[in-house]
LOVEXSE-73907 format. One record per atom (N, C-alpha, C, O): x negated, y negated, z; residue in one letter. Coordinates in steps of 0.02 Angstrom, whole numbers, plus 50000, padded with zeros to 5 digits. Example, Ala and Ser with C-alpha at 12.3 -4.5 7.8 and 13.67 -1.06 7.14 Angstrom:
REM residues 2
493405028450390A 493855022550390A 493405016550390A 492885016650423A 493585011250354S 493165005350357S 493554999850394S 493304994350402S 
//
This chain:
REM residues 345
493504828550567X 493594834450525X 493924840050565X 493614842150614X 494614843050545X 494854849050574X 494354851850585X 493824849150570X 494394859750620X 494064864650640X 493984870450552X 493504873150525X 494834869950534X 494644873950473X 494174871750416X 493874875550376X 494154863950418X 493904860350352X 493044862550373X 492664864050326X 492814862550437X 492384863550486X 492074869350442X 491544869650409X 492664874550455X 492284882850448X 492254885050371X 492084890350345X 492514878450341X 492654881450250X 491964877350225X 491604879450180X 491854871850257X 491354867750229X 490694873550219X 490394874150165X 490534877650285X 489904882850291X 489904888650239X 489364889650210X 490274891350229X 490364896650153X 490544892750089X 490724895850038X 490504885950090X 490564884150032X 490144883050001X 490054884449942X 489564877850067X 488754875350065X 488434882750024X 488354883749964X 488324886050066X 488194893650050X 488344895949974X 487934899149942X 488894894249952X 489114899049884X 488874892349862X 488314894749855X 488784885649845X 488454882049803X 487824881349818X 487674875749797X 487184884849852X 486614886449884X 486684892249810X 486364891949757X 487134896249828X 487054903649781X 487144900149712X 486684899749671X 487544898649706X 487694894449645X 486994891049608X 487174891149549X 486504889049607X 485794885649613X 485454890649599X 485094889749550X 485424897749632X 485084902949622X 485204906149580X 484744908949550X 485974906849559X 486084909649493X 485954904849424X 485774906749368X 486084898749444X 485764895649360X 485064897749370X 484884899449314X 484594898449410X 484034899149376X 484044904549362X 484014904649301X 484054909049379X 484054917049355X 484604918149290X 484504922649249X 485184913649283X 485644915649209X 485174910849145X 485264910449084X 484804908649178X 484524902549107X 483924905849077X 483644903749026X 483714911149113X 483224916149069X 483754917849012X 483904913248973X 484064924649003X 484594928048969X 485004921448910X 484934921648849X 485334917048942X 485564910448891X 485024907848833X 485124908348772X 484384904848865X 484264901148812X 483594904748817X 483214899948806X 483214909948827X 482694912348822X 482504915648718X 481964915648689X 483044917448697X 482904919448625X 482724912748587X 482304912348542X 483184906148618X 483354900348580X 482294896548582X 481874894448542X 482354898148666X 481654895648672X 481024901248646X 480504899948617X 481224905848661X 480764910048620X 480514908248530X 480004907948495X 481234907648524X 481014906048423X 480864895848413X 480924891848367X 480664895548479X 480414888248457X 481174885448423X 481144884848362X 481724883848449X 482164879748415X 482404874448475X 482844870448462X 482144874448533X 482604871948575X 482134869148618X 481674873048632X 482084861448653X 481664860048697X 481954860848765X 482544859548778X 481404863348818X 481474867048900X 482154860448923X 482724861048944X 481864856348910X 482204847348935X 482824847048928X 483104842548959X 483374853148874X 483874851948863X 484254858548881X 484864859148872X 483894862848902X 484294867548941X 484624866548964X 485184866748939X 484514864849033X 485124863749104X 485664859249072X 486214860649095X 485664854949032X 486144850249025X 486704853549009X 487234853849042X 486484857248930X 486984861748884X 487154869048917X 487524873048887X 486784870648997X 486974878249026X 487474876349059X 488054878049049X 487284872549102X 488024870049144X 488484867649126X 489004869149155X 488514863149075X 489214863649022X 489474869448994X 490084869149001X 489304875148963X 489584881048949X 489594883748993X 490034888048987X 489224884049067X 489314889749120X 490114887349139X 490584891249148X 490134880449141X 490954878349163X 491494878549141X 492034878049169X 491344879449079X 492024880349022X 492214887649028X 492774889549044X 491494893449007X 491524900149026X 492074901449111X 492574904849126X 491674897449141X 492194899749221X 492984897349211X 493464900549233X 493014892949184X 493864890049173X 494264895249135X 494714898649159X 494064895549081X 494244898549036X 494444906749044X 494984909649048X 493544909749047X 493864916149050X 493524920949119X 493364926849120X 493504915649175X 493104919849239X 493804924449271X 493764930349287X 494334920849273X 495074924049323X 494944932149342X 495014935549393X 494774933249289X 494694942449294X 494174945149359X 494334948149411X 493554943049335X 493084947249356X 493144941249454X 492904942849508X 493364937749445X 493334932749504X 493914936749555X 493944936349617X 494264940049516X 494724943649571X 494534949549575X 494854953449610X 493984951549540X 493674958749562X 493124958249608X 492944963349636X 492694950349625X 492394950749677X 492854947849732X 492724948749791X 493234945449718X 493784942949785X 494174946549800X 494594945049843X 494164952649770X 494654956749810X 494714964149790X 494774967649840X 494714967149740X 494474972749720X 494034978049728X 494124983049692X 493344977949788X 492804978549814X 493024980849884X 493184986249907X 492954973349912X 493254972449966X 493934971549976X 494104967749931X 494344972750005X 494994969750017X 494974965850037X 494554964950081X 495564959150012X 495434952250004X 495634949850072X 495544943950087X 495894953750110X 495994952150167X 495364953350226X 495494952950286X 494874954350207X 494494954950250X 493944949650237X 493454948650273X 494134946250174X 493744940450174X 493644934050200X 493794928750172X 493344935050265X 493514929950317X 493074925550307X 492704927250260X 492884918650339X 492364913650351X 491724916950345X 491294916550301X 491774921750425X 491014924650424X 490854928750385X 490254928050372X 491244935850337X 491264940150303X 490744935350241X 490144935550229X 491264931750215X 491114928850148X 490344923550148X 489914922650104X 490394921750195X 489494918050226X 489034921550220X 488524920350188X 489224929150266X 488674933650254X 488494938050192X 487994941650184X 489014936850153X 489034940350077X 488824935650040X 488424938250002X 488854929850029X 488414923150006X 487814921850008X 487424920149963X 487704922850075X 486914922150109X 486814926750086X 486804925850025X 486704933550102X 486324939650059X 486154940349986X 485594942449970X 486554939049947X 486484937049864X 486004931349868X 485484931449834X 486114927349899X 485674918549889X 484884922149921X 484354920449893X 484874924949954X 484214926749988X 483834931149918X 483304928649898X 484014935849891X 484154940949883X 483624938649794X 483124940749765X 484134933749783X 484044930049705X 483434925449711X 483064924449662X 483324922349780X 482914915649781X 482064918649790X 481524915649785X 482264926849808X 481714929949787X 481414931549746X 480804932149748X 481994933049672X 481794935049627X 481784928249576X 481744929249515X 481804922349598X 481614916249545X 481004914849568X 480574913149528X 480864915349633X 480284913149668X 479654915949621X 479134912949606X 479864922349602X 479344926549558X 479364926249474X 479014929049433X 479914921949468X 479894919449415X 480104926149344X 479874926849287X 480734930849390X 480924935949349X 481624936349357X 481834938249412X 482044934849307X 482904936449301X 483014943549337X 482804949249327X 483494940149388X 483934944949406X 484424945449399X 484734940549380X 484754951649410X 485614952149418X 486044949349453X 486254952549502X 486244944149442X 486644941249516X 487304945749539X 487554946449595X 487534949149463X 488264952949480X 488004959249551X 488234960349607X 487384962549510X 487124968449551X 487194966749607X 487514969849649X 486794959249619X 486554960749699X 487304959449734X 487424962949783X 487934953749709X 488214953349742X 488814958249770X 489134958349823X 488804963449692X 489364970149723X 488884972449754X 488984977649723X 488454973749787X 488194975949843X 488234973049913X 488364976449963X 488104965849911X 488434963749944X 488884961249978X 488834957550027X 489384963449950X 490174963949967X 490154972649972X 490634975849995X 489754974649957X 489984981849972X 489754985050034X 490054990050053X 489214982350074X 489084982450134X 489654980950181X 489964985450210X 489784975050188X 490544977250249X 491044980450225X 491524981550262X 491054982450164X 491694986050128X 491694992350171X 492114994650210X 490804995150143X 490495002350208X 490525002050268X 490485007550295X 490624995850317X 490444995150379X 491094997150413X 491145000950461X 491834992350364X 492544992150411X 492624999050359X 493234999350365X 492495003650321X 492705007350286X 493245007550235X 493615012350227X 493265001750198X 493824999350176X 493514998850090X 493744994750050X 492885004350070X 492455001350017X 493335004749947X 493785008349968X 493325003149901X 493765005049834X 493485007749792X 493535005549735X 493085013949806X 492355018949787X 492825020149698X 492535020549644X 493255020349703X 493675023449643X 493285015349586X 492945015849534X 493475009949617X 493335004249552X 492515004049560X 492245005149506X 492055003149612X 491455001849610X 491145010449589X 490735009849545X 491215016149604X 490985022949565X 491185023349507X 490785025849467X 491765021449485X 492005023349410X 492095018349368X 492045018949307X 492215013349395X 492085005249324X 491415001749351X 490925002349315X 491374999549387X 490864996249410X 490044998849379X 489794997449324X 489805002349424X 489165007049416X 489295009549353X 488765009549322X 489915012749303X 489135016649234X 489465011649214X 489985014949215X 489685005449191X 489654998049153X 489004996149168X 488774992549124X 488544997449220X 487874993349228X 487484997249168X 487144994549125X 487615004249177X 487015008049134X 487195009049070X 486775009849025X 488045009149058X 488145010148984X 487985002248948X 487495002048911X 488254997748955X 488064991648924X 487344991048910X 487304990048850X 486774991148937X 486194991348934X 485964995748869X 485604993748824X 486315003548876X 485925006948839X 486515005048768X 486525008548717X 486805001048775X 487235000548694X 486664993648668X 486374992648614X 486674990448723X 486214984948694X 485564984948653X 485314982048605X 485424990148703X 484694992048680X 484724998948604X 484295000848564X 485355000648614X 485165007148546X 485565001348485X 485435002748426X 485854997648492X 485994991648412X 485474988048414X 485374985648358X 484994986048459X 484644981948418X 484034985748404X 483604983848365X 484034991448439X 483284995048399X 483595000148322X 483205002548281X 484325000848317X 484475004048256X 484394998348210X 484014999448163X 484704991348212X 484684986848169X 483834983548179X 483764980048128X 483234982948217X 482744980048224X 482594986848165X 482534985448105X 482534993648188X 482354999748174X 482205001848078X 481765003648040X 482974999748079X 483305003047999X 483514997347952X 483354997947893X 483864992047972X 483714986547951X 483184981047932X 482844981547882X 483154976147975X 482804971847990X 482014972747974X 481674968347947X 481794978547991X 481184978547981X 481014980647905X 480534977947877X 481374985147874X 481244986947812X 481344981647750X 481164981547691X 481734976947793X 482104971747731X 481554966847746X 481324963947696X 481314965347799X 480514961947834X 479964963347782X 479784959647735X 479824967247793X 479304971447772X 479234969847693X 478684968547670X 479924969947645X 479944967747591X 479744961147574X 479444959847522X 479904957247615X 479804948947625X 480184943947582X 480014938747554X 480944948647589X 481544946147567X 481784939247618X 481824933347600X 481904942047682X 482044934447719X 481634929847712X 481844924047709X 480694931647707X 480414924947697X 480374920447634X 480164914647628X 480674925447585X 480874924147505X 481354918947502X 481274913247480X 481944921747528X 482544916347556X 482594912347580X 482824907847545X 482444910447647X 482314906447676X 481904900647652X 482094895047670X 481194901447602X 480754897547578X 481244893147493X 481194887847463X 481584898347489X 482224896747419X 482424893147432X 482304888047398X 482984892447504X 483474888247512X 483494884747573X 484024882447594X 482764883847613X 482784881547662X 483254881847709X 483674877547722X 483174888447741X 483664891247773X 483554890147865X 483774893447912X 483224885447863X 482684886147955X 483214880847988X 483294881548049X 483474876947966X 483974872547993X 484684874348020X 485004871948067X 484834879247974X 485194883347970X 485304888748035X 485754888748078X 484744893448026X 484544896148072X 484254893648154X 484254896948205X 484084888248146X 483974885048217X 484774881248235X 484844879548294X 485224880248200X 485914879048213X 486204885848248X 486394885948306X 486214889948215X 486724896248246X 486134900048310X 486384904548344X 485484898348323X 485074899948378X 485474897648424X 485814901048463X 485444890548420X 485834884948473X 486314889748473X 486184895248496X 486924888248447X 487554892048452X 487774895848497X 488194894748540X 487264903448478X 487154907548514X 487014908248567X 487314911948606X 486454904248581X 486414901248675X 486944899648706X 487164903048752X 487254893448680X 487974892548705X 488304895448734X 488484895148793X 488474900848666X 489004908248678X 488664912548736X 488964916148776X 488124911648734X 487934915348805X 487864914348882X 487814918648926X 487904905748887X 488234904648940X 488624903448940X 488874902948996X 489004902148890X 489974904248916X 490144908948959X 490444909049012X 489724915748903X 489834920648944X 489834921849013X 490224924149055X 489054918649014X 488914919049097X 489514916949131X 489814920549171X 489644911949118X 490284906449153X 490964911849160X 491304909949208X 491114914749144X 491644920749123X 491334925049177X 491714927549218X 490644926349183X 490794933349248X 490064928949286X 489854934149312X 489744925649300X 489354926649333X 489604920749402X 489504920849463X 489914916949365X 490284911149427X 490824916749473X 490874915849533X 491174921649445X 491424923749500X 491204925649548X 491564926949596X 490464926449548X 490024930149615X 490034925849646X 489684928249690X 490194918749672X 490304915149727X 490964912149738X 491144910549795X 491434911249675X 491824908849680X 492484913049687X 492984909649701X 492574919149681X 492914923549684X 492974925949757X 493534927849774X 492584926149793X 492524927149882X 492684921149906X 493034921349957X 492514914749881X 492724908449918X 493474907149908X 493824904349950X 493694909549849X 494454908149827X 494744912349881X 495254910449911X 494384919249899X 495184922249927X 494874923249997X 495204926650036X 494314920850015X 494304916650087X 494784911250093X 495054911250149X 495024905650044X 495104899450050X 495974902150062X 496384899950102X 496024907450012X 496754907650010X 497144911750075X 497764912250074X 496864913750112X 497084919450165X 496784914450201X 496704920050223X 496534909750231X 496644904350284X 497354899050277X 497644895550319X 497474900250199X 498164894850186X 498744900250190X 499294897850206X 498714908250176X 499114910350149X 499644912350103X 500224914250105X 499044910450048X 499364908849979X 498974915749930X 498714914749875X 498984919749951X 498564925149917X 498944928549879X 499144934049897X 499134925449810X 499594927149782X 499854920449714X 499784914349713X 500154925249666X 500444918649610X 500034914349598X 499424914749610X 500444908049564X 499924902749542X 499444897849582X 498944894549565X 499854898749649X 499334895549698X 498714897849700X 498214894249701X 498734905449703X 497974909749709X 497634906249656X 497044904449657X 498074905349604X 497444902949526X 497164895049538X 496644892449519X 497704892549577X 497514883649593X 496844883649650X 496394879649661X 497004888949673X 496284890249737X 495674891849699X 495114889249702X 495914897149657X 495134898549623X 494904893049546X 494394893049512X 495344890249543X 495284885449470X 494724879249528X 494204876549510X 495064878549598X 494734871749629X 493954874149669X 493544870349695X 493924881449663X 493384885249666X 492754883349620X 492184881149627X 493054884849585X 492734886249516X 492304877649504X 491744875949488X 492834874649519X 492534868349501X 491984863749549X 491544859849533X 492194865849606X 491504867949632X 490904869949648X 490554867049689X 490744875049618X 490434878949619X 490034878949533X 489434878249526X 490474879749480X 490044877549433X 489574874049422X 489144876749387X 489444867549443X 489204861249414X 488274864749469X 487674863649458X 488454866749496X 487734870249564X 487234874049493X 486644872549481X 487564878049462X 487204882149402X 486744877549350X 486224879949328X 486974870549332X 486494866649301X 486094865049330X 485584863349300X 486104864949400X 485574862349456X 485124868749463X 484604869749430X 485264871049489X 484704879149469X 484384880149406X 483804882249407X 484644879149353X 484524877449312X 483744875449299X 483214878449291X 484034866949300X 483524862549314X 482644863949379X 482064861949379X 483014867949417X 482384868949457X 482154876149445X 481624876849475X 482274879949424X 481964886449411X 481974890349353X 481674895449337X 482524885749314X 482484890049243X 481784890649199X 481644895449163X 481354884649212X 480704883749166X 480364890949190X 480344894949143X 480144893149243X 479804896649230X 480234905249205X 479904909249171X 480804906449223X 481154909549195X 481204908949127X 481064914349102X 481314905749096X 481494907849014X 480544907249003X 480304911848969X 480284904449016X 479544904048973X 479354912449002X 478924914648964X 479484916149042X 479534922849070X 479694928949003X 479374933048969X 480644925549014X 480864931048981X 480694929348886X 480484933948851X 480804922848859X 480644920848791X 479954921648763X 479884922248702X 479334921548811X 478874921248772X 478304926148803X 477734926648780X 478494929048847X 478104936648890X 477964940048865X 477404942548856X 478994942748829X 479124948448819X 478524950548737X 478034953448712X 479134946048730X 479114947748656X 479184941648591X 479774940348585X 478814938248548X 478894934548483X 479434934148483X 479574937748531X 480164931348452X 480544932948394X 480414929648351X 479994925148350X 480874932148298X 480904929648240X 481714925948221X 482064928648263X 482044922648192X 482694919848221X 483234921048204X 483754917848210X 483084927948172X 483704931948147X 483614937148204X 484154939948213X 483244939048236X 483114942548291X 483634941348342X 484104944648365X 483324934448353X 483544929248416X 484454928348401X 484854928748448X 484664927048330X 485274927348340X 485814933648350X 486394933148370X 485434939948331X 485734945148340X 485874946648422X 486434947048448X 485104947648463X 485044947248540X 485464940948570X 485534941848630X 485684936748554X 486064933448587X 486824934948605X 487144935048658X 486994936348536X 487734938648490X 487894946048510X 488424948048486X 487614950048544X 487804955748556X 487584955048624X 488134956448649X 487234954148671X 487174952048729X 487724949148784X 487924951348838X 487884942748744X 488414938348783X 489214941848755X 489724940848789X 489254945548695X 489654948248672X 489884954948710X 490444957148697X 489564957548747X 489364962348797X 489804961048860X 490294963748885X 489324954548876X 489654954148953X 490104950848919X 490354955748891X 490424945948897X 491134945148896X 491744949048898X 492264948448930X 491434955548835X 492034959548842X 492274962648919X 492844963548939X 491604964148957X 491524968149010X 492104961849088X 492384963449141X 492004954549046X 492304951249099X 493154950449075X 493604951549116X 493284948749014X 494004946548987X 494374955249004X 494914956049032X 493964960548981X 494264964448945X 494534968449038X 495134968349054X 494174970449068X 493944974849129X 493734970149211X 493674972849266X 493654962849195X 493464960449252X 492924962849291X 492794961749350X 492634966449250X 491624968849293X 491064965849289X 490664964849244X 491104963949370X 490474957849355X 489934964249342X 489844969149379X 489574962449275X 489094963749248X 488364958149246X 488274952349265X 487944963149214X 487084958949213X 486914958649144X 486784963049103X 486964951849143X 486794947649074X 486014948349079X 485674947849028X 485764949449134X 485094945949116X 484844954749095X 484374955449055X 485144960249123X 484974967949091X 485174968749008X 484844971248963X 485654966549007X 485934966348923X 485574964348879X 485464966748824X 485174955548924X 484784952148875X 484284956048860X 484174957848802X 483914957948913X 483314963448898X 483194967548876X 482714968248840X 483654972148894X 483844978048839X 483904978248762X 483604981448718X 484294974848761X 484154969448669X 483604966048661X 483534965148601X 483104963348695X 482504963848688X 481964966648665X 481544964848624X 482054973248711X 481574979348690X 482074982048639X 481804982448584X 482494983248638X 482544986048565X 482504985448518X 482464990248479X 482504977848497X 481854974048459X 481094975748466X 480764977448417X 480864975248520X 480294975248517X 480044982948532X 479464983748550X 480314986348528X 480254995648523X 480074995948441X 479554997348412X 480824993948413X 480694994548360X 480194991648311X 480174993748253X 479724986348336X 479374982948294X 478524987048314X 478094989448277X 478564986548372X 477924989848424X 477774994948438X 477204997048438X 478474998948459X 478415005848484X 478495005248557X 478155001548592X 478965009148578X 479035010248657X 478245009448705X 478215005948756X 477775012448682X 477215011848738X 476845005648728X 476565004548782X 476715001248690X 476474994948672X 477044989648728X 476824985748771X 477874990748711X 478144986748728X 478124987948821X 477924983748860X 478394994848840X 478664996448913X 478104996548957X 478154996349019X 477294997248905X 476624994848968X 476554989449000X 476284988449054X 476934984148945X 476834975448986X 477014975049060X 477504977349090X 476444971349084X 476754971049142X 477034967949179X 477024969049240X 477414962649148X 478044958449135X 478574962449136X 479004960349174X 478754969149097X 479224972549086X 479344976249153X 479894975849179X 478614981349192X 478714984049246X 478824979249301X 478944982249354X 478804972749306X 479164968149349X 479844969149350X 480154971049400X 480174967549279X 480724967249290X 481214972549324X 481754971749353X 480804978449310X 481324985649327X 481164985149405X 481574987149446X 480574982449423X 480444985449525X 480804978949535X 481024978949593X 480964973549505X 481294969649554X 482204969949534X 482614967949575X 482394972249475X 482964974249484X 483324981149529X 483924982349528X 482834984849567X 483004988649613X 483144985949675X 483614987149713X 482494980749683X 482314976449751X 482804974849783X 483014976649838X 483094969649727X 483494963349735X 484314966649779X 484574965549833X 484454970949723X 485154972549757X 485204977749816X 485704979249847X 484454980349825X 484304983149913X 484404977149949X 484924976649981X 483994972649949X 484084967550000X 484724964050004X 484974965650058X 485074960249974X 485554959549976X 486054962750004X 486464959750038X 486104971349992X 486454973250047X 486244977350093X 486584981650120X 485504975750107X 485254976950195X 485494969950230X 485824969550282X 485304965750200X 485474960450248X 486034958450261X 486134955250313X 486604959850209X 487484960250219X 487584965950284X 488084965850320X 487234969250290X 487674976150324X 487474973750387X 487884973550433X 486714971450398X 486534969150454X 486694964350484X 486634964350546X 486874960150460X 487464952450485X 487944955850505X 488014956650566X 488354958550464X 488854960550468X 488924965250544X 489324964450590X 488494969050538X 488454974650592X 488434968450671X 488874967850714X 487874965450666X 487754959950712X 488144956150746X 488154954850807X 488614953550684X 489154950050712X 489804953450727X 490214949550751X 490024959650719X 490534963350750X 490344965250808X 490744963550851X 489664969350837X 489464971650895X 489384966450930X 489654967050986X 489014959350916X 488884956150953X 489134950150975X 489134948651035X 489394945750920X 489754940650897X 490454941250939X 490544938350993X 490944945350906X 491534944250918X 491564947650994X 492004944951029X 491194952751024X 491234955451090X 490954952051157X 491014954851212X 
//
């Protein structure tokens, strides 16, 4: 084995290590409404996530994959060791927060960690991560969360309350129906994922891969990150499979009941969310904040804010979505720092 095949093999291991960590943490957000409303058995998750996480990355990741490969950081500074230590920090970072059996952000932690040596060589692009990046985390959330508590709110509940849907539904046997477009909806939501959450490993490995060939550029760049991608996808069903169970039984049946007009709305505006945020803008965004947020705004509206935000399931989620993307880039800055002072001198 060359020396380069040598040094590509170690950040690749690494981003499909990360890769593992993010299916379990994206398979809360995907199929947690589907499993929540009882339509879907745990057994067939991983199969049907990692098939849409892969189509999602083919299809429509290009964007947000060149905003962690190069947009952040400059793509030229994405070296062997750079991109290892920005890998490793996310993978550490995440394997904490499945360990505890609570969805995290994989986008968060990883623009953080690419944004640590961005701070270190001073080379950070404060203009895309201060002004698109960061309020996309907080505005998406609060759109998520104010449609589904206006429609849980002013809708849904009043037409509930009448016992029109259970009128209907009992008319025309409508549950087949409705457990069809649940499924659906899951789908559409790891597509989505596949669209921005695969670029968090595969987007740094592409334009590592491509600035060792010198092809950082045109359609070659897309043949680097298309052979990325395909790598790196298929790791997300495998995470999946080992950590999603306690994740979706977390986020689907903790939180909150649904009901499966609920479940299809929170899906459909969720993954509808981050997609736009990936096709439209290329910002890796947090599916698994969107999902939640559309959550409680359901469950605000049915409960009331202090019934729902006392769980203490819910105050998990907020201390470890702070956690997660601290560590990630303490431990980027500190590699990083380590191996310039010490490493290369």
């Amino acid at each position: 084995m060359s020396p380069m095949l040598s040094q590509l093999l170690i950040p690749f291991i690494i981003a499909m290590f990360l890769a593992v960590t993010m299916g379990g943490s994206g398979t809360g957000p995907a199929f947690s409404v589907a499993y929540g409303a009882n339509v879907i058995k745990k057994s067939l998750i991983p199969g049907l996530f990692g098939i849409m996480v892969f189509l999602g990355a083919l299809i429509a990741g290009k964007n947000t994959a060149s905003t962690v490969g190069g947009e952040i950081l400059p793509a030229n500074f994405m070296t062997f060791t750079t991109v290892s230590i920005i890998l490793f920090a996310v993978a550490i970072s995440l394997l904490i927060a499945n360990l505890g059996g609570i969805p995290q952000s994989t986008s968060q932690s990883t623009v953080f960690a690419v944004a640590a040596p961005a701070i270190y060589y001073n080379v950070l692009n404060t203009k895309k991560v201060f002004f698109e990046i960061i309020p996309t985390w907080f505005i998406l959330p609060i759109i998520a969360f104010a449609i589904c508590y206006f429609v849980g709110k002013y809708l849904y509940e009043p037409i509930r309350k009448k016992g029109l849907f259970k009128s209907r539904s009992e008319k025309l046997n409508l549950n087949p129906v409705w457990n069809t477009i649940i499924v659906i909806m899951s789908l559409y939501v790891a597509f989505s994922i596949g669209a921005n959450n695969v670029a968090n490993a595969s987007g740094p490995i592409a334009s590592m891969t491509a600035n060792e060939l010198n092809i950082y550029a045109g359609s070659n760049f897309t043949l680097v990150l298309i052979l990325s991608t395909l790598v790196i996808a298929p790791s997300f069903a495998i995470g999946s499979s080992i950590f999603g169970d306690k994740i979706v039984e977390n986020t689907g049946k903790e939180i909150y009941l649904f009901g499966k007009s609920e479940a299809v709305m929170i899906a459909f505006i969720s993954g509808s969310l981050l997609l736009f945020a990936s096709i439209i803008k290329g910002i890796p965004t947090s599916l698994v904040q969107l999902n939640v947020a559309a959550i409680l705004g359901f469950g605000v509206a049915k409960l009331g804010a202090k019934n729902i935000f006392n769980k203490t399931q819910v105050k998990k989620f907020f201390i470890m979505w702070v956690i997660s993307p601290i560590v990630a880039f303490a431990i980027s800055f500190l590699l990083i720092v380590l191996f310039d002072k010490f490493w290369i001198n």
